[in-house]
C-alpha positions in Angstrom: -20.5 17.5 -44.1 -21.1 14.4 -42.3 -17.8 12.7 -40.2 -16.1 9.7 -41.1 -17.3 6.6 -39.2 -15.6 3.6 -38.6 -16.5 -0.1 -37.2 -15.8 -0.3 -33.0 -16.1 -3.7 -31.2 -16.5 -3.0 -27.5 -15.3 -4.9 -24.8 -15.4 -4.9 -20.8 -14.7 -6.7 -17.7 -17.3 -5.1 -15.9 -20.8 -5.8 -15.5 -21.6 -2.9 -17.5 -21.9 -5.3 -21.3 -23.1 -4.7 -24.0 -24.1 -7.2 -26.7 -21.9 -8.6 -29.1 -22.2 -6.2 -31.8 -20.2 -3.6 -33.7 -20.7 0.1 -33.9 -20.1 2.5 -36.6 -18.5 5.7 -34.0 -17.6 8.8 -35.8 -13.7 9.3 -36.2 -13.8 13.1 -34.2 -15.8 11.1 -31.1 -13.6 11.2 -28.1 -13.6 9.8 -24.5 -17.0 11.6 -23.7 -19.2 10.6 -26.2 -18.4 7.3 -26.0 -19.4 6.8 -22.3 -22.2 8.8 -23.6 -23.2 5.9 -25.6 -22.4 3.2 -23.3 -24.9 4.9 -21.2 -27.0 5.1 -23.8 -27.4 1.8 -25.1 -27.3 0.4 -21.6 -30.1 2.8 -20.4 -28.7 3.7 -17.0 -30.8 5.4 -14.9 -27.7 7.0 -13.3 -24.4 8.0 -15.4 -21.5 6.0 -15.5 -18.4 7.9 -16.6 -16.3 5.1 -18.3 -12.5 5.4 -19.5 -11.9 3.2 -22.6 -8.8 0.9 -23.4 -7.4 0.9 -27.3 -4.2 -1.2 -27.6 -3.3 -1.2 -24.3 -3.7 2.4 -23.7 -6.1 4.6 -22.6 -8.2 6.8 -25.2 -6.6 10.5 -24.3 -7.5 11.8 -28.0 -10.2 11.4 -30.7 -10.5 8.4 -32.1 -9.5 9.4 -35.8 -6.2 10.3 -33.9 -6.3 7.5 -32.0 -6.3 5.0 -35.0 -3.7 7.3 -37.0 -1.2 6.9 -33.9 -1.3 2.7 -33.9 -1.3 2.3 -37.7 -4.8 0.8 -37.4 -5.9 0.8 -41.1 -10.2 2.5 -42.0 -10.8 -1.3 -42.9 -10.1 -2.9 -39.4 -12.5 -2.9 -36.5 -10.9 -0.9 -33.7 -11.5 -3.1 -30.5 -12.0 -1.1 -27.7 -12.1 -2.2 -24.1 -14.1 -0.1 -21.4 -14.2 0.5 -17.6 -15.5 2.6 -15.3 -13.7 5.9 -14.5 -12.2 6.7 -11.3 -13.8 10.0 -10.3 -11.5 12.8 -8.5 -10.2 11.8 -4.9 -13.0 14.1 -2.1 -11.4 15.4 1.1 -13.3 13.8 3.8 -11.6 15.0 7.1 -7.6 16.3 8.5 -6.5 14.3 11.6 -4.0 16.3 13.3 -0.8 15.3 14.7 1.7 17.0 16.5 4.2 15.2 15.0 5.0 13.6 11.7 2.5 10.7 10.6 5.2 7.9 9.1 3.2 4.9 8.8 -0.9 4.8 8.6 -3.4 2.0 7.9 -6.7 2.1 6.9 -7.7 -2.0 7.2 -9.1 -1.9 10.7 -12.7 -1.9 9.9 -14.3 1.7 10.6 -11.1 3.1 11.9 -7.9 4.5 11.2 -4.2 3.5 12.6 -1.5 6.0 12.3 2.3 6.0 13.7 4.3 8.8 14.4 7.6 10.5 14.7 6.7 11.0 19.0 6.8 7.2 19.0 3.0 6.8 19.6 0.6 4.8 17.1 -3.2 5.9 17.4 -6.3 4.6 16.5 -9.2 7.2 15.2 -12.7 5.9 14.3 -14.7 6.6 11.7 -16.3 9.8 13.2 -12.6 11.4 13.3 -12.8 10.6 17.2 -8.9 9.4 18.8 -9.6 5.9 20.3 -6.0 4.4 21.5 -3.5 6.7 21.9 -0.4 4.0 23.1 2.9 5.1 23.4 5.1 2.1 21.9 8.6 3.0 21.1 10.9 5.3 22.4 11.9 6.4 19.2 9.9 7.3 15.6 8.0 5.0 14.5 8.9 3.6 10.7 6.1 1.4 10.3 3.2 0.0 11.3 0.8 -2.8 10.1 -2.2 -5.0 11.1 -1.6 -8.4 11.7 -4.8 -10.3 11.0 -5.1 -13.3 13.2 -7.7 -16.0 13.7 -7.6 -16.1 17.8 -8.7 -12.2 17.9 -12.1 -11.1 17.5 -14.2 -8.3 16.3 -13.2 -6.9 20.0 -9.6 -6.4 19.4 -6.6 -6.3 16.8 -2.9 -7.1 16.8 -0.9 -4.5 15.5 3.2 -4.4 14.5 5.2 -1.6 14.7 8.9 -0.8 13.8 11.2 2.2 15.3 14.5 3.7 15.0 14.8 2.2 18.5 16.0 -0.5 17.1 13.0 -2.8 17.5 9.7 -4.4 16.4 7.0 -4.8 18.5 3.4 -6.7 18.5 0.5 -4.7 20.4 -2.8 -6.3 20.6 -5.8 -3.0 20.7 -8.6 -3.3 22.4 -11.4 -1.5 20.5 -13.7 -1.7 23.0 -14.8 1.9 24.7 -13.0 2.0 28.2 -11.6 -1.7 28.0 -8.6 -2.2 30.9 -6.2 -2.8 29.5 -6.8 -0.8 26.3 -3.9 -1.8 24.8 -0.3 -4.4 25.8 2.3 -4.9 24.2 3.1 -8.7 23.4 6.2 -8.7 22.1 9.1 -7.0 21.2 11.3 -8.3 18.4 15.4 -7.9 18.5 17.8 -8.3 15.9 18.9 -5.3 13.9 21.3 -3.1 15.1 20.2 -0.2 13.0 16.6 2.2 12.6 13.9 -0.2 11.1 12.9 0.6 7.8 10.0 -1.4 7.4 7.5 -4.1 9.1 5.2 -6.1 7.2 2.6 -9.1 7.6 1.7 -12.5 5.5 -1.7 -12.8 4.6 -2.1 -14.8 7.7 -0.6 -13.4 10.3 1.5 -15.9 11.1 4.8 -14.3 10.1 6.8 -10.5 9.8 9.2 -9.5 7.8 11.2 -6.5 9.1 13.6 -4.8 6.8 16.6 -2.4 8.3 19.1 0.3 7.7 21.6 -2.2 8.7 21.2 -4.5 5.3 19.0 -6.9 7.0 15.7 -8.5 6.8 14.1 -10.5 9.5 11.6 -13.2 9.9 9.6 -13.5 12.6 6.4 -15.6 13.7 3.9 -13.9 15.2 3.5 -16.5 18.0 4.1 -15.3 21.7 6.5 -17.1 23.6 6.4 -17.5 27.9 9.7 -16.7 28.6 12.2 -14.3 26.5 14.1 -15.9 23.5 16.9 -12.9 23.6 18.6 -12.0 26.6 18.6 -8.1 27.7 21.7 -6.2 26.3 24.1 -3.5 27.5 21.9 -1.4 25.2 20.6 2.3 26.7 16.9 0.9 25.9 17.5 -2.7 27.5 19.2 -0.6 30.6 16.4 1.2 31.0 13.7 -1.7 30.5 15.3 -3.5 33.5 15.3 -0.7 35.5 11.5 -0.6 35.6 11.3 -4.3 35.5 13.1 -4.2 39.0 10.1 -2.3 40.3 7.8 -5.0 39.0 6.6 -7.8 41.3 7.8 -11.0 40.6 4.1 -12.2 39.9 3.6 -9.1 37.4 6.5 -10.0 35.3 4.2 -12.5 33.0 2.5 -9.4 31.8 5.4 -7.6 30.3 6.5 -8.3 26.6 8.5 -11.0 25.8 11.7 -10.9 23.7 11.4 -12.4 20.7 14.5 -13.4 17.9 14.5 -14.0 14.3 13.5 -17.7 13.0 15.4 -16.6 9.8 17.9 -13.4 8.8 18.1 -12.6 5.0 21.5 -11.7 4.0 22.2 -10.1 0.5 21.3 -6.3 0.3 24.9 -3.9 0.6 23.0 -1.3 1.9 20.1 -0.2 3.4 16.4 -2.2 3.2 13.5 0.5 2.4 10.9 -2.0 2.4 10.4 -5.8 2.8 6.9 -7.7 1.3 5.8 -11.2 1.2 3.8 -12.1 -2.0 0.4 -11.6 -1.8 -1.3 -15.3 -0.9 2.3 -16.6 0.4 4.2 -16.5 3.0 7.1 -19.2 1.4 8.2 -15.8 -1.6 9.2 -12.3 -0.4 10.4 -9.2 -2.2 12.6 -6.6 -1.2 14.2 -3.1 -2.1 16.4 -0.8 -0.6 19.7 1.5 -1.1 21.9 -0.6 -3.0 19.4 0.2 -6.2 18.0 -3.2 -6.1 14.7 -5.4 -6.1 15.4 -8.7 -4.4 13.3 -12.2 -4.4 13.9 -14.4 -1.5 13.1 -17.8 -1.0 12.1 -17.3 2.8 11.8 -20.9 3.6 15.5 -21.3 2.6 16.5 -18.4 3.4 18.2 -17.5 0.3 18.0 -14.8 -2.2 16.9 -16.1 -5.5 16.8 -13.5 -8.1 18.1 -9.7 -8.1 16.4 -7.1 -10.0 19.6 -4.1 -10.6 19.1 -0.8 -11.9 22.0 1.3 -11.6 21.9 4.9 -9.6 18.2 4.1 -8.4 18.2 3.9 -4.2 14.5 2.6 -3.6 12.2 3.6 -1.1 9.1 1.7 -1.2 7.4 -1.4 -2.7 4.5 -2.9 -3.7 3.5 -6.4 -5.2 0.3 -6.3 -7.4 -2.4 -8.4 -6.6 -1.9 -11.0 -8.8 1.6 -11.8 -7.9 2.6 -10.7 -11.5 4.2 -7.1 -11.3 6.5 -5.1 -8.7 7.2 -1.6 -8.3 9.3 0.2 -6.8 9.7 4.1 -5.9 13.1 5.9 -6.2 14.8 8.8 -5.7 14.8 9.6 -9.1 11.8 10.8 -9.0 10.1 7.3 -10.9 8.3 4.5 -10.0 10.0 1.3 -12.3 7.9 -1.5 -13.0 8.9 -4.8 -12.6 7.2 -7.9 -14.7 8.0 -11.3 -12.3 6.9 -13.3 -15.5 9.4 -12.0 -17.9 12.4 -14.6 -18.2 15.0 -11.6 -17.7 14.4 -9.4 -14.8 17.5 -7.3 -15.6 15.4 -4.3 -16.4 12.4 -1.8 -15.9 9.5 -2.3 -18.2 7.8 0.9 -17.3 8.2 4.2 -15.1 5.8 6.5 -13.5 7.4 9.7 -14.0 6.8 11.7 -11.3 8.3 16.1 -10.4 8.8 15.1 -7.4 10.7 12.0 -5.3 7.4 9.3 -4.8 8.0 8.2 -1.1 5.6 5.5 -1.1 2.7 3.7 -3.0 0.3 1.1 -2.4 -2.2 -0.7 -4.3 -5.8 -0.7 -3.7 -7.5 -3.5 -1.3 -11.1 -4.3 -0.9 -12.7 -3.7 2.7 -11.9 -6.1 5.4 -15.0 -8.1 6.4 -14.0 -7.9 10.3 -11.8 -5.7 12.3 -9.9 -8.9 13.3 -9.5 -10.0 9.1 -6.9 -7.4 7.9 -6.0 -9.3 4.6 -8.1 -6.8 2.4 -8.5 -8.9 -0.6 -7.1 -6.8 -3.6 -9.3 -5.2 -6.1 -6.7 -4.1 -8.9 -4.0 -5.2 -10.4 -4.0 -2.1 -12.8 -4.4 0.9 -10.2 -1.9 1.8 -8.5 -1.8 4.8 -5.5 1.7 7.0 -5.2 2.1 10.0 -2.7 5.4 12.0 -3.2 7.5 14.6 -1.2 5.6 17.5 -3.7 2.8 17.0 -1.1 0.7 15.3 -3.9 -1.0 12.1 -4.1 -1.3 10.8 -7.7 -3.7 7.7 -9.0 -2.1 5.8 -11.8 -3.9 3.4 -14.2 -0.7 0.4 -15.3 -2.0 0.4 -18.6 -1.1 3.6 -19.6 1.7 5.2 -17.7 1.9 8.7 -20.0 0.2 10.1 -16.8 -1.9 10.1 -13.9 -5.3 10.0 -14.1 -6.2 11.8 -10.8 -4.4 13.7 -8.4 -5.0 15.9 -5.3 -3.1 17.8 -3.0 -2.8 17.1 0.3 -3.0 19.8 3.5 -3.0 23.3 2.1 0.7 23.7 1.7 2.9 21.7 0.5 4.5 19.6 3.0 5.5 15.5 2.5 3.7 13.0 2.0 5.6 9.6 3.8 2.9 6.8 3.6 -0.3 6.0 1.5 -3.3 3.5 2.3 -5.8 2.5 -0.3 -9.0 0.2 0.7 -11.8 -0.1 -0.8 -13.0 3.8 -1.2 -11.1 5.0 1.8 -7.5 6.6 1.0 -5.3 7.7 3.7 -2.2 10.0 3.4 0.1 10.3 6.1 2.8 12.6 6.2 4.2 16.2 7.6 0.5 17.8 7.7 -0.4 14.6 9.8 -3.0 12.3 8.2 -5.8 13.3 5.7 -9.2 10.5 4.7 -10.1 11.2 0.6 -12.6 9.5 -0.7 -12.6 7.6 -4.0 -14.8 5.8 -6.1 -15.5 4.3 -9.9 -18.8 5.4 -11.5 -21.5 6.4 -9.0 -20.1 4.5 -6.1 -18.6 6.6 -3.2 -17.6 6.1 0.0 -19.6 8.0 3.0 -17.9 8.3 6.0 -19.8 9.2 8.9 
């Protein structure tokens, strides 16, 4: 007995398209037949696995079910939208560390920047080999981030960093085999009287925005001054900075790092700041989140908090502003991800979660690969894909327009240990965490990465 068949009108965004036409797709056909067909009537010399799109969700059932679930009458034609499938996440390589990884990067073209509980941040290239190992706080490191900026070239890269020591700091990384110096620190930034949180770049490099336990967010420019803007304190870390400074010749003091204050302080969170962000393409609109269960939107220029996203009994850990300026989310200790529309007139609530068995500690969107070690903006690819890693040792890959579940996950190390920071450019993902830092690979259709 032959199946029912009903009238599809495909759709993409890719530059997989088909011609305008409709299709007469048996009712029982599910998500594998129909990239079948794609295929088919595209004649691909390779396969393409493709996910497909019906109302805003993604096609987890047969499409007789499908229809039955949306109320979609047997005399309407079921528009369906298609794109390529992201194919399981491939170990590539472990980086040990011999203590925890915090903070890692992966948008320093053919190499890898982690930061780690010993106060060190490292640089590995692509053949797994340690580059710069630089000793930068005396105290774990929170976070670490590349600054791009247009004075440095393909040679170097200037990198921010933020501790429980209380500080900030701006290292400029030679990448350059057996340069002297290999690394100096520039800068070291002072205003928070509590462990940094977070430390985070504009798209141009031209300002920082450091987030605190102590309720605080800083701004900073990333210009070096010649002579300190903060006086030492009374501070164990100042005490001991002057100590060694006394050692220094008079003519050698030009080369140590310069001081550097605020050129704004945002004041509103009542408790700790997790994570501080400027909007991608600005450096004028910032978003934060932190303890106090709250998403906030700053005007920086003004210095003034302009909106305040609350949702009761939710501390927030980490944040991340889609591409497109259009959507937040932020991770929580209730073990969800809430989603945030910026265009909705009323930002009073969630209008989505990633439920998650485990508490997600950070998540990322993903970025395409920088075109110079020196250019670390990493143009976004996605606003729809979205990367989480949680404390269940687990990194998950989430696709916005259908949150009833991930559509990939992997473990990470062997045994569960967690997972603190996540990095997703182009095909390269990094996890950072208690194992240290593990590369994955991942890719849509045949594309994948190859690292060498």
């Amino acid at each position: 007995m032959a199946s029912i068949s009903a009238a599809v009108q495909f759709t993409t965004k890719t530059s997989y398209v088909l011609p305008s036409q409709k299709f007469m797709i048996p009712l029982d056909w599910k998500r594998y037949q129909l990239s079948q067909l794609i295929n088919k009537a595209l004649s691909l010399e390779k396969p393409v696995p493709f996910d497909f799109l019906v109302r805003g969700a993604i096609l987890r059932t047969s499409l007789g079910e499908c229809r039955a679930e949306n109320g979609i009458s047997e005399e309407d034609t079921l528009e369906i939208e298609y794109f390529e499938s992201i194919l399981p996440p491939q170990r590539v390589t472990t980086l040990p560390h011999e203590d925890w990884v915090s903070s890692i990067s992966c948008r320093i073209s053919k190499h890898f920047l982690t930061a780690s509980y010993d106060g060190h941040i490292r640089l590995f290239n692509y053949a797994q080999e340690p580059v710069r190992d630089i000793s930068a706080h005396q105290a774990p490191i929170s976070s670490v981030c590349v600054v791009p900026h247009s004075e440095l070239t393909d040679e170097s890269v200037l990198i921010a960093s933020a501790s429980h020591d209380l500080t900030a700091s701006l290292t400029r990384v030679s990448l350059v085999p057996d340069a002297s110096p290999s690394s100096q620190t520039l800068a070291s930034l002072h205003l928070h009287t509590s462990p940094l949180s977070s430390v985070a770049s504009d798209h141009t490099g031209s300002h920082l925005l450091t987030a605190s336990w102590d309720h605080l967010i800083g701004v900073w420019d990333t210009t070096i001054p010649t002579q300190d803007e903060v006086a030492p304190t009374s501070d164990p870390a100042s005490s001991s900075d002057r100590t060694k400074r006394r050692k220094i010749a008079n003519g050698a003091d030009q080369e140590r790092a310069k001081r550097k204050g605020p050129t704004t302080v945002l004041k509103s969170h009542t408790a700790r700041v997790s994570k501080a962000a400027f909007l991608p393409g600005s450096n004028k609109r910032a978003y934060s989140c932190g303890f106090d269960s709250t998403v906030r939107s700053w005007d920086v220029a003004l210095g003034a908090c302009v909106d305040t996203i609350t949702v009761p009994e939710r501390p927030m850990l980490d944040l991340a502003i889609s591409p497109d300026g259009h959507t937040v989310l932020a991770s929580s200790t209730d073990r969800t991800v809430s989603i945030f529309d910026l265009r909705s007139p009323s930002l009073t609530s969630t209008v989505g979660l990633l439920m998650h068995p485990a508490t997600p500690s950070c998540l990322v969107y993903p970025s395409a690969p920088t075109r110079t070690r020196a250019d670390a903006t990493s143009e976004s690819t996605s606003a729809s894909q979205v990367l989480t890693g949680a404390y269940d040792g687990i990194v998950r890959i989430w696709d916005l327009r259908s949150l009833k579940g991930a559509v990939a996950s992997v473990h990470a190390w062997e045994a569960p240990k967690k997972i603190l920071s996540v990095d997703w450019v182009g095909e390269v993902v990094g996890v950072g965490g208690e194992g240290g830092m593990e590369v994955w690979r991942v890719g849509q259709g045949e594309r994948m990465l190859q690292v060498a």
